[in-house]
N, CA, C and O atoms as CSV, one atom per row, in Angstrom:
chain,resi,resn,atom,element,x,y,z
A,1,UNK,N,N,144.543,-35.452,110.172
A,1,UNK,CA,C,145.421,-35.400,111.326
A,1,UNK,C,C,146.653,-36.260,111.056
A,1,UNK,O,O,146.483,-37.247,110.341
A,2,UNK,N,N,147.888,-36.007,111.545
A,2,UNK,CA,C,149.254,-36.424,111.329
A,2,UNK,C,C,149.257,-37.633,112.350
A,2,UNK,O,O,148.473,-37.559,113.297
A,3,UNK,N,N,150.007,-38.645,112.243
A,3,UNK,CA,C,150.436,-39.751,113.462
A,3,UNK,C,C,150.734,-39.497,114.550
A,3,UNK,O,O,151.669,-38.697,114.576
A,4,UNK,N,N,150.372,-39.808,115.540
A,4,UNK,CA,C,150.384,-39.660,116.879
A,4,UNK,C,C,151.963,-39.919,117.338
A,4,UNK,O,O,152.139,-41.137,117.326
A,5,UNK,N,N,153.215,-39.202,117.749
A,5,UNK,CA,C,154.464,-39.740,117.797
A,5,UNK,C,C,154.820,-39.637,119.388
A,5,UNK,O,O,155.648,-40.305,120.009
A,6,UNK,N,N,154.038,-38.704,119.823
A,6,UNK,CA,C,154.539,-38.201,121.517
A,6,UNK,C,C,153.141,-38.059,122.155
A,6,UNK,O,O,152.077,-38.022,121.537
A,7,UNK,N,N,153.330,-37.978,123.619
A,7,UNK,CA,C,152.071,-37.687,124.195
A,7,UNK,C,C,151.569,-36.928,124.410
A,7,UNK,O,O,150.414,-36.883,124.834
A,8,UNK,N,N,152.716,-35.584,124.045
A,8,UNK,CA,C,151.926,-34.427,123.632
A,8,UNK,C,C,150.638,-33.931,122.199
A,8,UNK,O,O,149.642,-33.221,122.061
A,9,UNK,N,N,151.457,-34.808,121.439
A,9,UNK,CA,C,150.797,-35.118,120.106
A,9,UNK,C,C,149.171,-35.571,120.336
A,9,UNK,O,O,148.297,-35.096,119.612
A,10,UNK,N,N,148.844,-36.590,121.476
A,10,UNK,CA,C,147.959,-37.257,121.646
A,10,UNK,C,C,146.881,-36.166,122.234
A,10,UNK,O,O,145.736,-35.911,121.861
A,11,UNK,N,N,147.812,-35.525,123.471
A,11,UNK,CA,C,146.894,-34.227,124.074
A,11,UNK,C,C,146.226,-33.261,122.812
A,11,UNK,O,O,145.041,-32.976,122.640
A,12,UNK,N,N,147.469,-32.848,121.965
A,12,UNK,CA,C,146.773,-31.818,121.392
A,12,UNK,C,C,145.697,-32.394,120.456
A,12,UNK,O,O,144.703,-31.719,120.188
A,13,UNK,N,N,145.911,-33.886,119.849
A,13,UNK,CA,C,144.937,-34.168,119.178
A,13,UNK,C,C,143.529,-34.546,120.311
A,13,UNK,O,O,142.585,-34.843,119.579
A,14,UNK,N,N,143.215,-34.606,121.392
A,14,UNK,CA,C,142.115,-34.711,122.305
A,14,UNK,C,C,142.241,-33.474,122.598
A,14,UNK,O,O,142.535,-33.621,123.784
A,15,UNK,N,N,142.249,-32.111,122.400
A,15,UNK,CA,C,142.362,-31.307,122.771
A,15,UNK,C,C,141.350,-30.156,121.683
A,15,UNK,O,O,140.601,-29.210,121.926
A,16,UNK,N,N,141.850,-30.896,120.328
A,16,UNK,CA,C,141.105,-30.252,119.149
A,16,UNK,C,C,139.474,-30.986,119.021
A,16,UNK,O,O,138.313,-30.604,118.874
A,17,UNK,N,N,139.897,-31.703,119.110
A,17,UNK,CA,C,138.447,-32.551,119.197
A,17,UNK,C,C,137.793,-32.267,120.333
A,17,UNK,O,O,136.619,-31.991,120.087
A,18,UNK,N,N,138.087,-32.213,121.595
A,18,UNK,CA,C,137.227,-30.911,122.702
A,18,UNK,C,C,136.546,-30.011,122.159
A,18,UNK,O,O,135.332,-29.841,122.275
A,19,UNK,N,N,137.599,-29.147,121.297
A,19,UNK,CA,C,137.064,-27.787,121.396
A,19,UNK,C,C,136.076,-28.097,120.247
A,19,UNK,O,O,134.949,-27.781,120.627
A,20,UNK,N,N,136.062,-28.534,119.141
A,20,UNK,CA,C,135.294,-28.722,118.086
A,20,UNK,C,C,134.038,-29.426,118.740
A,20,UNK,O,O,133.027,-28.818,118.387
A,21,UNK,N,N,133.820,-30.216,119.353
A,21,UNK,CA,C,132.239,-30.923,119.768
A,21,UNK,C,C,132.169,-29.934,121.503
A,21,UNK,O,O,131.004,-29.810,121.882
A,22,UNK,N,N,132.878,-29.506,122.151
A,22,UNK,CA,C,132.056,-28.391,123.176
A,22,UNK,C,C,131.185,-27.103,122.880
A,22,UNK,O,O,130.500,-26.486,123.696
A,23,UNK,N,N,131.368,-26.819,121.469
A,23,UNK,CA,C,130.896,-25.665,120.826
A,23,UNK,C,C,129.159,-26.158,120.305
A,23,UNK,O,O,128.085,-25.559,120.238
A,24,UNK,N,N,129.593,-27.466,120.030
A,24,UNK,CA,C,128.158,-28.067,120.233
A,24,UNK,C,C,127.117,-28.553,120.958
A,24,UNK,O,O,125.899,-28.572,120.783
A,25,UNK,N,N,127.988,-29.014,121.967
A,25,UNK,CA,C,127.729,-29.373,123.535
A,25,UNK,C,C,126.957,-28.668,124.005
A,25,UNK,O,O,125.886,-29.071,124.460
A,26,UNK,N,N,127.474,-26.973,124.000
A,26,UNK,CA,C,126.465,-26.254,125.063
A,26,UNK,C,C,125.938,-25.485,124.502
A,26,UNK,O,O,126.238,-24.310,124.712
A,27,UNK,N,N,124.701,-25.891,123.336
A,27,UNK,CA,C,124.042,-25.086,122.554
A,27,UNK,C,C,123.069,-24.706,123.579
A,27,UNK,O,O,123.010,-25.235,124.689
A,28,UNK,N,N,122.741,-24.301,123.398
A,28,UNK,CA,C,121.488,-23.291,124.342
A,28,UNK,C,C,120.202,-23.807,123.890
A,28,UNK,O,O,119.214,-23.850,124.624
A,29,UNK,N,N,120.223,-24.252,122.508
A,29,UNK,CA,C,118.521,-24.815,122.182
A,29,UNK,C,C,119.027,-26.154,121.497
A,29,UNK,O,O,118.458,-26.404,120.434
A,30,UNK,N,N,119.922,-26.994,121.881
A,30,UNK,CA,C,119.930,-28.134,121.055
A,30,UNK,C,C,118.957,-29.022,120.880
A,30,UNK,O,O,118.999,-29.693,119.849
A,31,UNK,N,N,117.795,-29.246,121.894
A,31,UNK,CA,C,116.394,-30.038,121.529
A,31,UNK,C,C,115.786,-29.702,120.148
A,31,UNK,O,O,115.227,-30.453,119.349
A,32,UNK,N,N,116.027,-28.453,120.078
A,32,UNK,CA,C,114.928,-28.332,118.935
A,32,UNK,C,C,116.168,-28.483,117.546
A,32,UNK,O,O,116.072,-27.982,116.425
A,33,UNK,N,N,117.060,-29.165,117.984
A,33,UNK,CA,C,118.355,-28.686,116.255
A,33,UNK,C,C,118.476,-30.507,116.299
A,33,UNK,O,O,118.154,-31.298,117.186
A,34,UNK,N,N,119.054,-30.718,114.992
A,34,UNK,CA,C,119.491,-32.074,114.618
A,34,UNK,C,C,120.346,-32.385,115.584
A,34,UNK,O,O,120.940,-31.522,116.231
A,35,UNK,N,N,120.514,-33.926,115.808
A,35,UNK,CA,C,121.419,-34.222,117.170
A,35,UNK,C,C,122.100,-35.323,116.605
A,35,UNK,O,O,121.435,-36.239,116.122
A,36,UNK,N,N,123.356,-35.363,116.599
A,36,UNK,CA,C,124.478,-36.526,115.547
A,36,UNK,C,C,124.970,-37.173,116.823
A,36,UNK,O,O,125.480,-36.378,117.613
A,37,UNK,N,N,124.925,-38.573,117.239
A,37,UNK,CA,C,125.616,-38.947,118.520
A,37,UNK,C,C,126.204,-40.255,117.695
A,37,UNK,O,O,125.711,-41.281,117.226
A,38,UNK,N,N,127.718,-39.580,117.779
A,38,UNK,CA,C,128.897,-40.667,116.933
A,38,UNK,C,C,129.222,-41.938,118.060
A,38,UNK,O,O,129.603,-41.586,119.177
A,39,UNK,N,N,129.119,-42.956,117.862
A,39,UNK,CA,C,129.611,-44.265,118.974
A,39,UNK,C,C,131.589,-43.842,118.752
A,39,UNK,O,O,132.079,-43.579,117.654
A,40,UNK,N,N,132.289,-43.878,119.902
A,40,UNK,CA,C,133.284,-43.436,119.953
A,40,UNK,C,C,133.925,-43.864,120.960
A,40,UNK,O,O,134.676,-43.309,121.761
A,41,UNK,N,N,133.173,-45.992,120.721
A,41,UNK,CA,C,134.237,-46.641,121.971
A,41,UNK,C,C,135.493,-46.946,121.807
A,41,UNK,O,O,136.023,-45.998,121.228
A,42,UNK,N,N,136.566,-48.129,122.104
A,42,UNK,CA,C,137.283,-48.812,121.436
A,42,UNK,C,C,137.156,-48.982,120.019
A,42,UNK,O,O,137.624,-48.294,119.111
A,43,UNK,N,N,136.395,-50.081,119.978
A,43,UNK,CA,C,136.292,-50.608,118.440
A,43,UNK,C,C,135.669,-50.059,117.439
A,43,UNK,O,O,135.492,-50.511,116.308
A,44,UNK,N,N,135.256,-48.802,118.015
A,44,UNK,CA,C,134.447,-47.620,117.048
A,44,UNK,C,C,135.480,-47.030,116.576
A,44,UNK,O,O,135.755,-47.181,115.386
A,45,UNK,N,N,136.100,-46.406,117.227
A,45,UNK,CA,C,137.254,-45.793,117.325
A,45,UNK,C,C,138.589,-46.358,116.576
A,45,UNK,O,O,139.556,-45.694,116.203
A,46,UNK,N,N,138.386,-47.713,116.462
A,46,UNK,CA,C,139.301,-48.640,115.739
A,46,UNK,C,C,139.170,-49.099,114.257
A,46,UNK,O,O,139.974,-49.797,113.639
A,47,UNK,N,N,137.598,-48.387,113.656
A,47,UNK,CA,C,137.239,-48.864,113.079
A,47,UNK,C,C,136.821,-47.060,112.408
A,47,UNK,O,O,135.775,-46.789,111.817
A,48,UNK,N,N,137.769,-46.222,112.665
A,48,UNK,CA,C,137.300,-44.968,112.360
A,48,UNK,C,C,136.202,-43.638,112.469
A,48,UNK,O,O,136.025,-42.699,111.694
A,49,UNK,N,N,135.517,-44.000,113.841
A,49,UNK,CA,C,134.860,-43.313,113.928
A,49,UNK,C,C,134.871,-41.508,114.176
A,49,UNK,O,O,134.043,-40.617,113.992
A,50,UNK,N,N,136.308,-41.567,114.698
A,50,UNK,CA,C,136.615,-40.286,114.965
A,50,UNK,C,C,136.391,-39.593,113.883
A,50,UNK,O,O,135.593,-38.657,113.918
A,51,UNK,N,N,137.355,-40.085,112.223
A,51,UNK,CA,C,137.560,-39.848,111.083
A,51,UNK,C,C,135.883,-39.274,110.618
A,51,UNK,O,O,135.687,-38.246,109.969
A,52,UNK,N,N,134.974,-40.051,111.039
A,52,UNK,CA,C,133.310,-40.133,110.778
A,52,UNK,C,C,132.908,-38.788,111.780
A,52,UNK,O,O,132.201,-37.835,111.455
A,53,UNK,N,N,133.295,-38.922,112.534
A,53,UNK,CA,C,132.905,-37.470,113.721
A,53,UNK,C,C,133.232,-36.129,113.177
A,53,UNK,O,O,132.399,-35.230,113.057
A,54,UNK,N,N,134.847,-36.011,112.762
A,54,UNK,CA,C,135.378,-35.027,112.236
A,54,UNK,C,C,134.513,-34.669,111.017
A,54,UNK,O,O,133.783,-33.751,110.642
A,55,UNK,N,N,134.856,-35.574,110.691
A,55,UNK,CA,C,133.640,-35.471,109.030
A,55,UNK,C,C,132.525,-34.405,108.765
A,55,UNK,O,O,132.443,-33.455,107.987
A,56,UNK,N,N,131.269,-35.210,110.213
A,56,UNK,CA,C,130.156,-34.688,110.367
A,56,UNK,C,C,130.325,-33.330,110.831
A,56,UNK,O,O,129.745,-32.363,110.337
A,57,UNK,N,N,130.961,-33.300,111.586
A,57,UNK,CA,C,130.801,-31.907,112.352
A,57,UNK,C,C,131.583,-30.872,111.547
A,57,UNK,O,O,131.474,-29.742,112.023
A,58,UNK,N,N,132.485,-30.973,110.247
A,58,UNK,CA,C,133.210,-30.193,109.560
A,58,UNK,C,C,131.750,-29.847,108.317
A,58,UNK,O,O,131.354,-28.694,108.149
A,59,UNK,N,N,131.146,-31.003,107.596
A,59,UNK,CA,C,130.730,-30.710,106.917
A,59,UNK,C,C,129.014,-30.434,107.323
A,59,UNK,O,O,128.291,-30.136,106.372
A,60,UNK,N,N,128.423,-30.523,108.607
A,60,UNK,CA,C,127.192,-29.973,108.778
A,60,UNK,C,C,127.884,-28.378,109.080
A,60,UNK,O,O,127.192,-27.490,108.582
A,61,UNK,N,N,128.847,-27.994,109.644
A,61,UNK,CA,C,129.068,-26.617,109.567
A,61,UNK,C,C,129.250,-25.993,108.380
A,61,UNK,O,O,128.567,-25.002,108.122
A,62,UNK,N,N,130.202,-26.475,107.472
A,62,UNK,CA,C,130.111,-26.125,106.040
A,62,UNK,C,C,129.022,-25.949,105.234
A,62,UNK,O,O,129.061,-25.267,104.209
A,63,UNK,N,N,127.956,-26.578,105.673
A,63,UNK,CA,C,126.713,-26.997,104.605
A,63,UNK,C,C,125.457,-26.139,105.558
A,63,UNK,O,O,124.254,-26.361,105.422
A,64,UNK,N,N,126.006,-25.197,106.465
A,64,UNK,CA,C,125.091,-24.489,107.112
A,64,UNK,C,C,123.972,-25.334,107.790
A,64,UNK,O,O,122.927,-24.683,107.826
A,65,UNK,N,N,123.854,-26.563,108.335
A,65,UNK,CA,C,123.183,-27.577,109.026
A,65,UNK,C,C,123.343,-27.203,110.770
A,65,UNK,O,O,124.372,-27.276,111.441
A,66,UNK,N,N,122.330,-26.900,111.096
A,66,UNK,CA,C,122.454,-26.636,112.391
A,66,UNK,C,C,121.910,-27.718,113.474
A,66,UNK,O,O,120.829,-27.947,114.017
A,67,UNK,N,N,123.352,-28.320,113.508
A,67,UNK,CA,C,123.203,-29.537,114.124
A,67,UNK,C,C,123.983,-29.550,115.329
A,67,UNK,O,O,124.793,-28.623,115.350
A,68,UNK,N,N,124.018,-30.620,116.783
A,68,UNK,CA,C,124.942,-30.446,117.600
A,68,UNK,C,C,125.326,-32.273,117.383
A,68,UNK,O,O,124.706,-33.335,117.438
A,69,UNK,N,N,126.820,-31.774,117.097
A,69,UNK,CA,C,127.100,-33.220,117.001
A,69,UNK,C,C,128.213,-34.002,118.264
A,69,UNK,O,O,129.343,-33.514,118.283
A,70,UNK,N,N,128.028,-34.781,118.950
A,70,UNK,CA,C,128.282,-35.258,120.397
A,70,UNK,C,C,129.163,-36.615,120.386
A,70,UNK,O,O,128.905,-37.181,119.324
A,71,UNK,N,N,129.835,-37.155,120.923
A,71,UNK,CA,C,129.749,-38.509,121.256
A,71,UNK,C,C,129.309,-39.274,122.154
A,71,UNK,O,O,128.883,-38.928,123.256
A,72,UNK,N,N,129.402,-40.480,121.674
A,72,UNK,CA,C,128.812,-41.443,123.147
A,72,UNK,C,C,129.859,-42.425,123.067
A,72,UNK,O,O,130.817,-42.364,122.296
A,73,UNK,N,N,129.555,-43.616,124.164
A,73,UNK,CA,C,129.529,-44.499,124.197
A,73,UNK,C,C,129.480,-46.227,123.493
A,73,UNK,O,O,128.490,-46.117,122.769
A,74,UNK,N,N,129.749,-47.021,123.394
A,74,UNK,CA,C,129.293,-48.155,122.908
A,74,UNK,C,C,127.962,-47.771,122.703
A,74,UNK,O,O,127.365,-46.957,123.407
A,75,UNK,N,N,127.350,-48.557,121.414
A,75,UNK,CA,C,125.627,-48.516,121.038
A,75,UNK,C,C,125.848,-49.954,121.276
A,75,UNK,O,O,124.806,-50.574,121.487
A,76,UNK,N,N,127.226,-50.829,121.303
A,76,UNK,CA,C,126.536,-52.253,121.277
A,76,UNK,C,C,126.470,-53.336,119.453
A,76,UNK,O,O,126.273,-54.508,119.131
A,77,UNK,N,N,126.749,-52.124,118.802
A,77,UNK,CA,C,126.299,-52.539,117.311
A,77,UNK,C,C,128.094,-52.817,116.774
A,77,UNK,O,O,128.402,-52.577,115.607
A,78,UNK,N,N,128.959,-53.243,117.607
A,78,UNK,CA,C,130.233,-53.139,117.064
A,78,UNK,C,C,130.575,-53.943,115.674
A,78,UNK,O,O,131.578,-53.680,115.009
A,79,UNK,N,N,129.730,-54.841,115.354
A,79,UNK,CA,C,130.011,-55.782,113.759
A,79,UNK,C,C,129.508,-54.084,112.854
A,79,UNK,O,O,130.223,-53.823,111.887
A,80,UNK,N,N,128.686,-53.339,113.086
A,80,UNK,CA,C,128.658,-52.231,112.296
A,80,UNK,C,C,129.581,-51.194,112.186
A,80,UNK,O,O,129.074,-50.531,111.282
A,81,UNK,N,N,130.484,-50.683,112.474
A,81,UNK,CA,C,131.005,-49.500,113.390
A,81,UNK,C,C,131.449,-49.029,111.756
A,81,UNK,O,O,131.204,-49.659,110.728
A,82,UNK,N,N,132.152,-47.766,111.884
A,82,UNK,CA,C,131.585,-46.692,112.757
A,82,UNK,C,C,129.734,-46.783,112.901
A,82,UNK,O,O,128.978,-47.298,112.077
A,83,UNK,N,N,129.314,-46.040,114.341
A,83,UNK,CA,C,127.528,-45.989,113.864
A,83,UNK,C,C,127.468,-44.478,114.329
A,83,UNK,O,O,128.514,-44.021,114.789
A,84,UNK,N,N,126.529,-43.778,114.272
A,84,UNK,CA,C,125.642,-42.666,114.641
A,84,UNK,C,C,124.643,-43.100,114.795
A,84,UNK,O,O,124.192,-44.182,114.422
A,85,UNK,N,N,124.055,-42.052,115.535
A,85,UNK,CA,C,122.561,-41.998,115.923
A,85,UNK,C,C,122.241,-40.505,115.470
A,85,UNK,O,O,122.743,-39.549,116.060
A,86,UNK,N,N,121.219,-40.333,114.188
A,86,UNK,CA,C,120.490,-39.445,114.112
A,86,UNK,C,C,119.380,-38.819,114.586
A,86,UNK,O,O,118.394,-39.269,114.002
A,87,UNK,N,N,119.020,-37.764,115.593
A,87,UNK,CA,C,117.856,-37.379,115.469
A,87,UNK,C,C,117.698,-36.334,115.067
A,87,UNK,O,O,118.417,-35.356,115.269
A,88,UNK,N,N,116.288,-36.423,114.154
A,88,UNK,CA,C,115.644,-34.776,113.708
A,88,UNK,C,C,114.920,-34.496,114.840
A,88,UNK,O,O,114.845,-35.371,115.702
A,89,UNK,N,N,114.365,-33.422,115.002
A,89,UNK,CA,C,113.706,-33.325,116.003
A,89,UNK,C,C,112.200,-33.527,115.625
A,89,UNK,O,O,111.919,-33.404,114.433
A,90,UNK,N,N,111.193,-33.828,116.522
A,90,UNK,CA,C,110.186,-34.353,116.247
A,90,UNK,C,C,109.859,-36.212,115.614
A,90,UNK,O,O,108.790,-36.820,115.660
A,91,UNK,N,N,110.894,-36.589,115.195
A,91,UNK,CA,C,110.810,-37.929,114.903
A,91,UNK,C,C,112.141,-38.751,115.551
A,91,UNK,O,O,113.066,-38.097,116.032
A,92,UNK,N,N,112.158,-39.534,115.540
A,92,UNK,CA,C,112.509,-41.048,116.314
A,92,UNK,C,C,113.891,-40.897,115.902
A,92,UNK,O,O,114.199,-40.502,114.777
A,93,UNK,N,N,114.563,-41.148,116.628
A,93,UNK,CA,C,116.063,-41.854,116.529
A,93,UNK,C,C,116.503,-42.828,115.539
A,93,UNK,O,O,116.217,-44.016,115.687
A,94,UNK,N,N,117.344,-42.313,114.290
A,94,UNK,CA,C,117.617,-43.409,113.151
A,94,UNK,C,C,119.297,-44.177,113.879
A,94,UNK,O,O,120.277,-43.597,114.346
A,95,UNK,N,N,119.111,-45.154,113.754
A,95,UNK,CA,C,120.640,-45.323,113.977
A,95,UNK,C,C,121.085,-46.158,112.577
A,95,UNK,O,O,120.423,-46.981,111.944
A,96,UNK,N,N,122.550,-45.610,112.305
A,96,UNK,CA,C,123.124,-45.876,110.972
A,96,UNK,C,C,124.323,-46.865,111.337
A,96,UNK,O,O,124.729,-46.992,112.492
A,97,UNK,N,N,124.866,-47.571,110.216
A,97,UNK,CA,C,125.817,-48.161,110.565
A,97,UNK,C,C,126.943,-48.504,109.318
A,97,UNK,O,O,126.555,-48.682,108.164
A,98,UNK,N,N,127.944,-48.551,109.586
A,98,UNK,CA,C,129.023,-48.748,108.451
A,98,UNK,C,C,129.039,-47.021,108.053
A,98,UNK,O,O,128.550,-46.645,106.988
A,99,UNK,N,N,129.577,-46.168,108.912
A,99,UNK,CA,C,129.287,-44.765,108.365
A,99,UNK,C,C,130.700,-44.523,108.011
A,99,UNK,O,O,131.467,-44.339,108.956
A,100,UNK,N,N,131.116,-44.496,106.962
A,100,UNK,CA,C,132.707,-44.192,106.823
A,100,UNK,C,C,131.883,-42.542,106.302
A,100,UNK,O,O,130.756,-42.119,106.557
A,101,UNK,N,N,133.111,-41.883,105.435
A,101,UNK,CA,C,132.753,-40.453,104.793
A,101,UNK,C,C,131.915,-40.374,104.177
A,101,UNK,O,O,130.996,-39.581,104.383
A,102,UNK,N,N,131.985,-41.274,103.112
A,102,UNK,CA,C,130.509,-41.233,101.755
A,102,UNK,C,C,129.547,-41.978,102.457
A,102,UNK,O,O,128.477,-42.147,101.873
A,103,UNK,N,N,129.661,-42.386,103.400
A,103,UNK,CA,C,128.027,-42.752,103.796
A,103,UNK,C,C,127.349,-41.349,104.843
A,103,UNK,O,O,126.273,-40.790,105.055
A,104,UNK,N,N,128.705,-41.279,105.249
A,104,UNK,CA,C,128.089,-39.902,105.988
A,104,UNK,C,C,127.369,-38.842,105.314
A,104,UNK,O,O,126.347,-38.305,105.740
A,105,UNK,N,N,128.261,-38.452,103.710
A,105,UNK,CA,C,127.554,-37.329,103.121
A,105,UNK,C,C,126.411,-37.639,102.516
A,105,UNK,O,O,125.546,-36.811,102.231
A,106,UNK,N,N,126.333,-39.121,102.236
A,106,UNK,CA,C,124.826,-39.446,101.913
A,106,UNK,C,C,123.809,-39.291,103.257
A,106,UNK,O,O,122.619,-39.205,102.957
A,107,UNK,N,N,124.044,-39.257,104.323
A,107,UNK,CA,C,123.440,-39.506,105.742
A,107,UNK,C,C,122.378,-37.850,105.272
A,107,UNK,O,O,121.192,-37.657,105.001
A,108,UNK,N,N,123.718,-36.881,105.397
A,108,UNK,CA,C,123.801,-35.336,105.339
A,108,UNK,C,C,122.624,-35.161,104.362
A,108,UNK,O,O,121.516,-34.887,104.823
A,109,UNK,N,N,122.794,-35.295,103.112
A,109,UNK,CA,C,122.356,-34.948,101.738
A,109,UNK,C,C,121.546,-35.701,101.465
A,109,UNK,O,O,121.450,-35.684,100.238
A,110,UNK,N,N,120.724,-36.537,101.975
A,110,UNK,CA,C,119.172,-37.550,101.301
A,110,UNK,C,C,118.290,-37.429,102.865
A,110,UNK,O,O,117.196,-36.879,102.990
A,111,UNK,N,N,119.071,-38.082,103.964
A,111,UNK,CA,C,118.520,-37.936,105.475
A,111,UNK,C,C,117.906,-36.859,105.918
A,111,UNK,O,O,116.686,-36.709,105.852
A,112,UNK,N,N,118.850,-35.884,106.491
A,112,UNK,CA,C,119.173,-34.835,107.236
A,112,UNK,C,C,118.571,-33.395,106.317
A,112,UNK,O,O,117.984,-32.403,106.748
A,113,UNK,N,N,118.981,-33.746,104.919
A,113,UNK,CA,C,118.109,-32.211,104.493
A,113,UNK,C,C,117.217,-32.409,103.809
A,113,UNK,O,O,116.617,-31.406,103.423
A,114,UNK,N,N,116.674,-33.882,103.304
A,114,UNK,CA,C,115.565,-33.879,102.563
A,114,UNK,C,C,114.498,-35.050,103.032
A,114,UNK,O,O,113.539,-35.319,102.308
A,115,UNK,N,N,114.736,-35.781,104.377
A,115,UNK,CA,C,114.177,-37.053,104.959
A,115,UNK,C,C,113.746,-37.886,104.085
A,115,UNK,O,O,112.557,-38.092,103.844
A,116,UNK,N,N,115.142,-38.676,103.297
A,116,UNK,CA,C,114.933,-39.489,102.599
A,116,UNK,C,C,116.005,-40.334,103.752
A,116,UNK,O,O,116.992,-39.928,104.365
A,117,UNK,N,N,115.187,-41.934,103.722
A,117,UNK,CA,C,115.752,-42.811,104.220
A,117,UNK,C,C,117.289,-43.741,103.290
A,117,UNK,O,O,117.296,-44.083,102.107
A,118,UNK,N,N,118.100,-43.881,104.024
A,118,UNK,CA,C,119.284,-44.310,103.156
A,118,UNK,C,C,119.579,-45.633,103.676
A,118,UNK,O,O,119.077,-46.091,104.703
A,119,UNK,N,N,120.428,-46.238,102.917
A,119,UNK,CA,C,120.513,-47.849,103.436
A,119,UNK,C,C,121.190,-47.704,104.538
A,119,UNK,O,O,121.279,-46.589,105.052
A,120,UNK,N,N,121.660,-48.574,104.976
A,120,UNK,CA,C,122.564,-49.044,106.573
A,120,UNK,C,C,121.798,-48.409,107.630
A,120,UNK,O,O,122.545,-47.719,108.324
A,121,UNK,N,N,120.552,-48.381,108.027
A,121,UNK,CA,C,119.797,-48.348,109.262
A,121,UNK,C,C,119.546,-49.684,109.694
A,121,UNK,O,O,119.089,-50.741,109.259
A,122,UNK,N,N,120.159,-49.072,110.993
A,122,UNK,CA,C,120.371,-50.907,111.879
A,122,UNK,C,C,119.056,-50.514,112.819
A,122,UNK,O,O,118.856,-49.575,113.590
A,123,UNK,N,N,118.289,-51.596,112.433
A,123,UNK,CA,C,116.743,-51.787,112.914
A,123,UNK,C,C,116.325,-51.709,114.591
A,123,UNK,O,O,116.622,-52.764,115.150
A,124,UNK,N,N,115.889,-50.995,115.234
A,124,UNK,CA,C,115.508,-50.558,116.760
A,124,UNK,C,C,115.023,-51.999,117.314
A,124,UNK,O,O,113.842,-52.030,117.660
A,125,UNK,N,N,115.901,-53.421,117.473
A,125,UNK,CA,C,114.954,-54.345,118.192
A,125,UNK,C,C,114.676,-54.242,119.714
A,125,UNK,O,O,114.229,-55.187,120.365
A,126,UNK,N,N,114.988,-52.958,120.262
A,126,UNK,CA,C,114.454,-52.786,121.716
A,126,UNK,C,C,112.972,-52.277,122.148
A,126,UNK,O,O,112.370,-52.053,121.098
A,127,UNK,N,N,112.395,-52.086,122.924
A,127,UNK,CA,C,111.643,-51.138,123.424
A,127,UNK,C,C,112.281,-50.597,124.743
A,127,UNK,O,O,112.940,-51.223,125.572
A,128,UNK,N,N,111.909,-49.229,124.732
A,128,UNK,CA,C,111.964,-48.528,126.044
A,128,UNK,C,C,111.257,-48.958,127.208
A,128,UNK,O,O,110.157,-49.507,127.278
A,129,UNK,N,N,112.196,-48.568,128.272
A,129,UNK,CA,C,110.999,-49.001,129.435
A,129,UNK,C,C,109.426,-48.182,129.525
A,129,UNK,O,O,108.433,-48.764,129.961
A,130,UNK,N,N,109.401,-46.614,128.989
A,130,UNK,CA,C,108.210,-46.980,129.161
A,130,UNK,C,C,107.406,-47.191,128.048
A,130,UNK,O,O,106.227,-47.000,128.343
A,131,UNK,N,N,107.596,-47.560,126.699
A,131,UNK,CA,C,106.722,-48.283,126.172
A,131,UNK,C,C,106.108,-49.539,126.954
A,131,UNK,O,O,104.945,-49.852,126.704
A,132,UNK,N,N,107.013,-50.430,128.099
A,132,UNK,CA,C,106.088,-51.489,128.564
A,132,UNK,C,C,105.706,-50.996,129.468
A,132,UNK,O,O,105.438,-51.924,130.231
A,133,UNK,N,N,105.479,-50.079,129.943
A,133,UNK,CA,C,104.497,-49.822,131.297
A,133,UNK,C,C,103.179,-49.039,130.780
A,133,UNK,O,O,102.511,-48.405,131.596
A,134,UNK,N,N,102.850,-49.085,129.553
A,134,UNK,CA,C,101.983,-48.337,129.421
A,134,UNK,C,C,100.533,-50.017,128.948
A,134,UNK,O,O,99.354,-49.764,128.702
């Protein structure tokens, strides 16, 4: 993408990025498909995450990966950024961190098509609420 010079510039660039993650948005069976949720606050965002979003969602389409890839919010992990949150379906939520491009295509290509674990997984120190009510 070119430098942002006008505020039209800004629209059309939030405008492309709409249309590229709504096509994923309203998959009809996304539970059962890979689920990419890019952190895409401030300092995510400052720290390239969009660049990491575009990425994913250019090259799981390229690589025939049928994935829906989304954004969120702060995860909270900002000394990491960019982060994602991977899920396959059937297993647990990986969250990654320091995802520039080449960590992404390693994410893609060891993770995602062959469930090999890759470095920069930032460790789950929470529990859910209902893990304690049980």
């Amino acid at each position: 993408m070119g430098k942002v010079k006008t505020l039209d510039d800004l629209r059309k660039m939030r405008e492309e990025l709409k249309s590229k993650t709504a096509l994923r948005d309203k998959s009809e069976h996304s539970e059962g498909m890979i689920q990419v949720k890019v952190a895409m606050a401030t300092c995510c965002i400052a720290s390239g995450s969009r660049e990491t979003m575009n990425y994913l969602a250019d090259e799981l389409d390229k690589r025939n990966i049928e994935a829906v890839v989304t954004q969120t919010g702060c995860m909270g992990y900002c000394y990491a950024e960019p982060t994602i949150e991977v899920t396959i379906p059937g297993k647990e939520p990986v969250i990654f961190g320091y995802v520039d491009e080449k960590k992404a295509d390693e994410i893609i290509e060891k993770y995602i098509r062959h469930g090999e674990l890759v470095e920069g997984i930032i460790p789950m120190n929470y529990k859910n609420i209902e893990d304690t009510t049980k």
